[in-house]
Chimera marker file (.cmm) of the C-alpha trace (Angstrom):
<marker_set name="trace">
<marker id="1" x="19.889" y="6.891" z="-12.440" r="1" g="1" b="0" radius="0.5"/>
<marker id="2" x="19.922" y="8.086" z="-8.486" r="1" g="1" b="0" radius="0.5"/>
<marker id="3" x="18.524" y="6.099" z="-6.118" r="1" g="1" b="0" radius="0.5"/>
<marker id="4" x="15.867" y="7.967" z="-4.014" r="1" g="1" b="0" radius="0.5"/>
<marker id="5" x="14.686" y="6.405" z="-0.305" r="1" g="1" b="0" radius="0.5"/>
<marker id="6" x="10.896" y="6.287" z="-0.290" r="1" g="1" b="0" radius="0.5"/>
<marker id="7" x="9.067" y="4.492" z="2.875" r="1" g="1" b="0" radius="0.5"/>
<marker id="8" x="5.669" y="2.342" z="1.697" r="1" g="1" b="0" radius="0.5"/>
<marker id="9" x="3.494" y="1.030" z="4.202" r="1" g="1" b="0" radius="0.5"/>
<marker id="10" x="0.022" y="-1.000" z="3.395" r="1" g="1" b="0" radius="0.5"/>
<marker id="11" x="-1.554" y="1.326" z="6.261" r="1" g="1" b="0" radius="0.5"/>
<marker id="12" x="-0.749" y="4.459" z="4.081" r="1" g="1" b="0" radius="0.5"/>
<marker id="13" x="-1.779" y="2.525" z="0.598" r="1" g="1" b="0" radius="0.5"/>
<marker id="14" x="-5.514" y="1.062" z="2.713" r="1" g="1" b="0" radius="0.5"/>
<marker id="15" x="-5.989" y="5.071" z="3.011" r="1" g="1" b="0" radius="0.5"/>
<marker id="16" x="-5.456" y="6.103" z="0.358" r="1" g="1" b="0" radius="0.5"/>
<marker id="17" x="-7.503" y="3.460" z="-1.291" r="1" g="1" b="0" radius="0.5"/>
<marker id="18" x="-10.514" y="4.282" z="1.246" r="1" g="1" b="0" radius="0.5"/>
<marker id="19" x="-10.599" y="7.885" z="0.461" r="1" g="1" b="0" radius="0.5"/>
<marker id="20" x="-10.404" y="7.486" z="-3.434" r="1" g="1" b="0" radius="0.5"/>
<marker id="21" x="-13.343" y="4.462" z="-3.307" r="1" g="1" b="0" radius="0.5"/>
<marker id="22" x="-15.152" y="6.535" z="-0.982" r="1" g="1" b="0" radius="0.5"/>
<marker id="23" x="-15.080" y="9.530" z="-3.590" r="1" g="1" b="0" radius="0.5"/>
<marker id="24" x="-16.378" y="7.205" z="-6.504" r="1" g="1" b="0" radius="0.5"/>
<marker id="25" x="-19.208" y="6.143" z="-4.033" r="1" g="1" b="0" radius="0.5"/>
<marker id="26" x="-17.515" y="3.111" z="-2.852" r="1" g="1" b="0" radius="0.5"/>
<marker id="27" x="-17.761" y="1.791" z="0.445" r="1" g="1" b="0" radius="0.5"/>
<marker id="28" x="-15.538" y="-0.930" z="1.192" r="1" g="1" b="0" radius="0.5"/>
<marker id="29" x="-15.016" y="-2.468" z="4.448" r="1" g="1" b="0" radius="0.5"/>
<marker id="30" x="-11.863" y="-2.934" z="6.657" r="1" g="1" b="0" radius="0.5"/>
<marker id="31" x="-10.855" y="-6.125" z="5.754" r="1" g="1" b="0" radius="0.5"/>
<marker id="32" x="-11.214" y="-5.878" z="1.937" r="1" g="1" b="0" radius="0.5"/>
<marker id="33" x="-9.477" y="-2.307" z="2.349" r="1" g="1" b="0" radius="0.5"/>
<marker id="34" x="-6.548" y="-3.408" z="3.634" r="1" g="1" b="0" radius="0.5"/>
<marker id="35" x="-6.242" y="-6.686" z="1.060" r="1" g="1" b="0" radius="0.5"/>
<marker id="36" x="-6.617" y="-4.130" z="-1.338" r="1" g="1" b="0" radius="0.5"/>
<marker id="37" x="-3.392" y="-2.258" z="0.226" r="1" g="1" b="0" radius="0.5"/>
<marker id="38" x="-1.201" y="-5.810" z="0.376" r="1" g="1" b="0" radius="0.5"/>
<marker id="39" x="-1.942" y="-6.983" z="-3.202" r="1" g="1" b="0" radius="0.5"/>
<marker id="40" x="-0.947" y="-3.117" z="-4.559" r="1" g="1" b="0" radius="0.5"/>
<marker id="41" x="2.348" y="-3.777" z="-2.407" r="1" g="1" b="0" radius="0.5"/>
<marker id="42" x="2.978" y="-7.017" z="-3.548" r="1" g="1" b="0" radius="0.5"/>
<marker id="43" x="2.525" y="-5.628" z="-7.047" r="1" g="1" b="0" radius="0.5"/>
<marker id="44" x="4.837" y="-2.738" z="-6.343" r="1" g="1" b="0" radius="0.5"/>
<marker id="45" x="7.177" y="-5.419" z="-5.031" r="1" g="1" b="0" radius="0.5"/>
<marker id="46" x="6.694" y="-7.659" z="-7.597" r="1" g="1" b="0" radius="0.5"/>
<marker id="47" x="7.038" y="-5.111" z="-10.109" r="1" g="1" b="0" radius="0.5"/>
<marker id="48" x="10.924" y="-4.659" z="-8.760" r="1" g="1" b="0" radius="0.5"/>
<marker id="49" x="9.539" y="-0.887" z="-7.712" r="1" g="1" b="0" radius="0.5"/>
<marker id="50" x="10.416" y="-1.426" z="-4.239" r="1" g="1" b="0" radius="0.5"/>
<marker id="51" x="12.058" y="-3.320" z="-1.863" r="1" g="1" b="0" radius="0.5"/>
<marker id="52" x="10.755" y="-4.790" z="1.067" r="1" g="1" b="0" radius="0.5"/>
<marker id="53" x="12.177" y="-3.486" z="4.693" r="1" g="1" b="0" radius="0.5"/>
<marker id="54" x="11.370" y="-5.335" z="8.064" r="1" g="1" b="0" radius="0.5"/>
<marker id="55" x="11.794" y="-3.106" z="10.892" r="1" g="1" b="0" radius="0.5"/>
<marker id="56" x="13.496" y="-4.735" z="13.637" r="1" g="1" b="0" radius="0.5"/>
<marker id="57" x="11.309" y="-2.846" z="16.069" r="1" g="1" b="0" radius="0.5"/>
<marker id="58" x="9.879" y="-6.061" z="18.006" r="1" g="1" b="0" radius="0.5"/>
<link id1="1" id2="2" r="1" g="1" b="0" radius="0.2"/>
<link id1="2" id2="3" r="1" g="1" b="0" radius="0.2"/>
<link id1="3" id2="4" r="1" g="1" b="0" radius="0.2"/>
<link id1="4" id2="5" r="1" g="1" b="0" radius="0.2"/>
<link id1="5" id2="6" r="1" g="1" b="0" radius="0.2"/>
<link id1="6" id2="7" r="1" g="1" b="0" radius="0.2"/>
<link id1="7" id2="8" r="1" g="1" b="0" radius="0.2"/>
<link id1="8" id2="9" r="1" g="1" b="0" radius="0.2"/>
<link id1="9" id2="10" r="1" g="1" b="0" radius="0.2"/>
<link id1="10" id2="11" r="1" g="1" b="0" radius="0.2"/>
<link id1="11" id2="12" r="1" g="1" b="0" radius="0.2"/>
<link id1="12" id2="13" r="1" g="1" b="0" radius="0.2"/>
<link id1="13" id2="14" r="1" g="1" b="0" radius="0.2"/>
<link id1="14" id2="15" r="1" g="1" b="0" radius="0.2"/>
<link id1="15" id2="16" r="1" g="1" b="0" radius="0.2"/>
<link id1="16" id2="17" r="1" g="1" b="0" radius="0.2"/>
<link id1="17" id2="18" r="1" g="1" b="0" radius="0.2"/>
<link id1="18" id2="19" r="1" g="1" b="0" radius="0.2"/>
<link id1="19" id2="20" r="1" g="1" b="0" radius="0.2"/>
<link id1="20" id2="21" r="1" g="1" b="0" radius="0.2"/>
<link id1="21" id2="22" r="1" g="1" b="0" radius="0.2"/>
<link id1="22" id2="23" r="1" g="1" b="0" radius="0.2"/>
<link id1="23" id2="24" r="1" g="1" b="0" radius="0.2"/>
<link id1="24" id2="25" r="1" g="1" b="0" radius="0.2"/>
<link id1="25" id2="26" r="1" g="1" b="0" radius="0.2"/>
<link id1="26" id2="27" r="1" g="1" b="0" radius="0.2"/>
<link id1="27" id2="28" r="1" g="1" b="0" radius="0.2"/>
<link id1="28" id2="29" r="1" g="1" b="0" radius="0.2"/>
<link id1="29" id2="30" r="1" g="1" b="0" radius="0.2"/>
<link id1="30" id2="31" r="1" g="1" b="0" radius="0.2"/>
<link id1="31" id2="32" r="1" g="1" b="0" radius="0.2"/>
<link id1="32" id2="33" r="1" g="1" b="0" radius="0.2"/>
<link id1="33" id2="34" r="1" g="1" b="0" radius="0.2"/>
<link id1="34" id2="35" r="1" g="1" b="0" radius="0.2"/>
<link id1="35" id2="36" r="1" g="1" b="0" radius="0.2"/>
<link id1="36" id2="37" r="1" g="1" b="0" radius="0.2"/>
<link id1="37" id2="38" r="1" g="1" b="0" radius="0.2"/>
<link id1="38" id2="39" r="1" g="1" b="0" radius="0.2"/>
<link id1="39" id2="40" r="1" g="1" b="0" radius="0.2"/>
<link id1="40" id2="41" r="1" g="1" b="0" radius="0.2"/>
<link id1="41" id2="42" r="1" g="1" b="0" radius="0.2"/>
<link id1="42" id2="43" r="1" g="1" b="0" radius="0.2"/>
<link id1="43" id2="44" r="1" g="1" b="0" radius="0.2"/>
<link id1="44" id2="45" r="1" g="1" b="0" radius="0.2"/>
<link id1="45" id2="46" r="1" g="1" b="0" radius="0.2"/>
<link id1="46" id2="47" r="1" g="1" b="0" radius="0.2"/>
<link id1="47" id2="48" r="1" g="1" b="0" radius="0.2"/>
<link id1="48" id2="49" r="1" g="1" b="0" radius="0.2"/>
<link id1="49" id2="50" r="1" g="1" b="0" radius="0.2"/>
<link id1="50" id2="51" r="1" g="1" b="0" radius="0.2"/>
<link id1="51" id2="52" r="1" g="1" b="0" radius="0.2"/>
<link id1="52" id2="53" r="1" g="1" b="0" radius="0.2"/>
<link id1="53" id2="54" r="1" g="1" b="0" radius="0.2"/>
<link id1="54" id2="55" r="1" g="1" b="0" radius="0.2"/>
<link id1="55" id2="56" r="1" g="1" b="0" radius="0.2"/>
<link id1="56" id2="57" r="1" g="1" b="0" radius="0.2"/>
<link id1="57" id2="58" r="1" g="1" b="0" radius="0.2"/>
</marker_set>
């Protein structure tokens, strides 16, 4: 099987959370938005999907 790179970030997942609970008629607000984006990364981590990458940008 090839290994493809694919870049994740929680920022991306929170939008397109928003925009998909917004067209349902959900409203959720920042902070539960972005929980929602961690625990679908953790999943996706957890899940052996993806692997985590720090940037060393500091």
């Amino acid at each position: 099987m090839k290994e493809i790179d694919l870049v994740i970030d929680t920022e991306e997942i929170a939008e397109f959370f928003y925009k998909e609970l917004a067209k349902r008629g959900y409203i959720p607000c920042e902070e539960e938005i972005f929980e929602i984006a961690d625990i679908t990364f953790d999943y996706l981590l957890e899940k052996c999907m993806i692997d985590e990458e720090l940037d060393d940008e500091c």
